[in-house]
C-alpha positions as CSV (number, residue, x, y, z in Angstrom):
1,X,0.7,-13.6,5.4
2,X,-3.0,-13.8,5.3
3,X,-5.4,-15.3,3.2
4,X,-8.0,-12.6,1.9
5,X,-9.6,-15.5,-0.9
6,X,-8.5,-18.9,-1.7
7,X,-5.9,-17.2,-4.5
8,X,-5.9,-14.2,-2.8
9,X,-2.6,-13.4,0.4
10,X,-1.7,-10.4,2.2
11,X,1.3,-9.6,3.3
12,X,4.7,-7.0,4.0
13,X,6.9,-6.9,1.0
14,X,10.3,-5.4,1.1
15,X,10.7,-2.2,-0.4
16,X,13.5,-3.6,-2.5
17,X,11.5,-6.3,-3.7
18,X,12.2,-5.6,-7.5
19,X,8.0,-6.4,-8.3
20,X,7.3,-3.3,-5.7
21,X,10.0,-1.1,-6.8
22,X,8.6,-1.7,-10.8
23,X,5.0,-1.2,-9.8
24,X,5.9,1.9,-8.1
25,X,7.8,3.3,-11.2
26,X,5.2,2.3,-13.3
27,X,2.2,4.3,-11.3
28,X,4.2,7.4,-10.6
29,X,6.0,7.5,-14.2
30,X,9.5,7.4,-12.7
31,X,12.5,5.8,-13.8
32,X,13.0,2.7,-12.2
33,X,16.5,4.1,-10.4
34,X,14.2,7.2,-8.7
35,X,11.3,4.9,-7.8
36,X,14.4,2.2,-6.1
37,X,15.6,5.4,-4.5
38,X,12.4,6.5,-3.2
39,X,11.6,3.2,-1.3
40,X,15.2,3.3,-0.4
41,X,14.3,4.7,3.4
42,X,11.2,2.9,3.5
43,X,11.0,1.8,7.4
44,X,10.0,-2.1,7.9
45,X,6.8,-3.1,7.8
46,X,5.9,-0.4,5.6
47,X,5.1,-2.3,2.5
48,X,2.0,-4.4,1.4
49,X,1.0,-6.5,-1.1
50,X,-1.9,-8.7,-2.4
51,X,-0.9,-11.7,-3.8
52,X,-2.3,-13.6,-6.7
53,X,-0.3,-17.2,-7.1
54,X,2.6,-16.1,-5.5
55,X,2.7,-12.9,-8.0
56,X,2.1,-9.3,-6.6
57,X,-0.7,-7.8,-8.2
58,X,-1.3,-4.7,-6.2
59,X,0.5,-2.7,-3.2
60,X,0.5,0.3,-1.1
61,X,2.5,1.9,1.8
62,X,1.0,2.3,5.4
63,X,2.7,4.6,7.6
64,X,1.6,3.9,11.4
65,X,1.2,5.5,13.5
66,X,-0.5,8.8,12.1
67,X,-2.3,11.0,13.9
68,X,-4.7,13.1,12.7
69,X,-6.5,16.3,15.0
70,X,-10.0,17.2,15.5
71,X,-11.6,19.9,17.4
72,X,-11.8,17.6,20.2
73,X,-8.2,16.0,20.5
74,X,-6.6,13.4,18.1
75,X,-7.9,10.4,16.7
76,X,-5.4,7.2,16.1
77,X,-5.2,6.9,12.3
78,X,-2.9,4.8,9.4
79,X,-1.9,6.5,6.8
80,X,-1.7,4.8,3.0
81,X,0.1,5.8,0.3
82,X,1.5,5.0,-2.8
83,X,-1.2,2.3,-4.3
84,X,-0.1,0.4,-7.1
85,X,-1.4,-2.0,-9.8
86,X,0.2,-3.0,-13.0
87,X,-1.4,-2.4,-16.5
88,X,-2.2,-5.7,-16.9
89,X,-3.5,-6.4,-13.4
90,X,-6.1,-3.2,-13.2
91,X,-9.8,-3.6,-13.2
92,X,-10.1,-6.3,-11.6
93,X,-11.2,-5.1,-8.0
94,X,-7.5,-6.1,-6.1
95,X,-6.5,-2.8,-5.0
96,X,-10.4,-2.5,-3.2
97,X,-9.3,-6.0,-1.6
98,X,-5.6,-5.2,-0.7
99,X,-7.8,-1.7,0.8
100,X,-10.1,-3.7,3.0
101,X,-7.6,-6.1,4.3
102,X,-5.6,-2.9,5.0
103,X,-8.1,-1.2,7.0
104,X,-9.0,-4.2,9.0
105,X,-5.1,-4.1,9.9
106,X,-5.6,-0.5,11.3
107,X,-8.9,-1.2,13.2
108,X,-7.0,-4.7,15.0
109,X,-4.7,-2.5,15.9
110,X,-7.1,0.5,17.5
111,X,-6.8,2.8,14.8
112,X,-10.3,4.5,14.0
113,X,-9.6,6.4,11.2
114,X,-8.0,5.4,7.9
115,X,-6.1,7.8,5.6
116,X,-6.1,7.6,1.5
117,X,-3.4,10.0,0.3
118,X,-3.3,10.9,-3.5
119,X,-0.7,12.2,-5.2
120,X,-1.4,14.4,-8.0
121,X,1.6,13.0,-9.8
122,X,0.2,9.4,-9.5
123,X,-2.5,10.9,-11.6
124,X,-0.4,11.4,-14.9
């Protein structure tokens, strides 16, 4: 886990953590059974979550590594996905935070480019 504020931790979650499995139905409109199902195959270390006194208030998925092609060869990316805040948590600048602290994961780890994918179902 690392600290991002004083109340403020990042960290992996478990994709059958039953906060990250809600927040995922919630964003896409699924039932709760299709969103469990979805995150069913999720591969370790997949997950993340920012933390607000001990309670997830926003999540995504990063998919590592991922790379992505240029005209001049491939650049080392991340991929992130599936960004999630509850109703009652929105608009209050976590998922920019739970962003930045995961993009400072990809460039510790060599990645130069970072990847925002957006569903057009997460839009409904």
């Amino acid at each position: 886990m690392s600290t991002v504020s004083d109340d403020l931790h990042y960290r992996t979650v478990a994709p059958d953590d039953e906060q990250f499995v809600l927040n995922t139905a919630l964003a896409y409109n699924l039932p709760l059974d299709e969103a469990r199902r979805a995150l069913w195959s999720a591969a370790p270390d997949t997950c993340h979550g920012l933390y607000r006194n001990g309670r997830l208030v926003t999540q995504c998925m990063l998919y590592l590594p991922h790379v992505a092609h240029s005209g001049s060869g491939t650049i080392p990316s991340g991929n992130i996905d599936v960004v999630a805040t509850p109703p009652e948590e929105q608009r209050r600048g976590y998922a920019a935070c739970l962003l930045r602290a995961v993009c400072d994961k990809l460039r510790s780890q060599g990645m130069l480019l970072c990847i925002l994918s957006v569903l057009r179902r997460s839009l409904c």
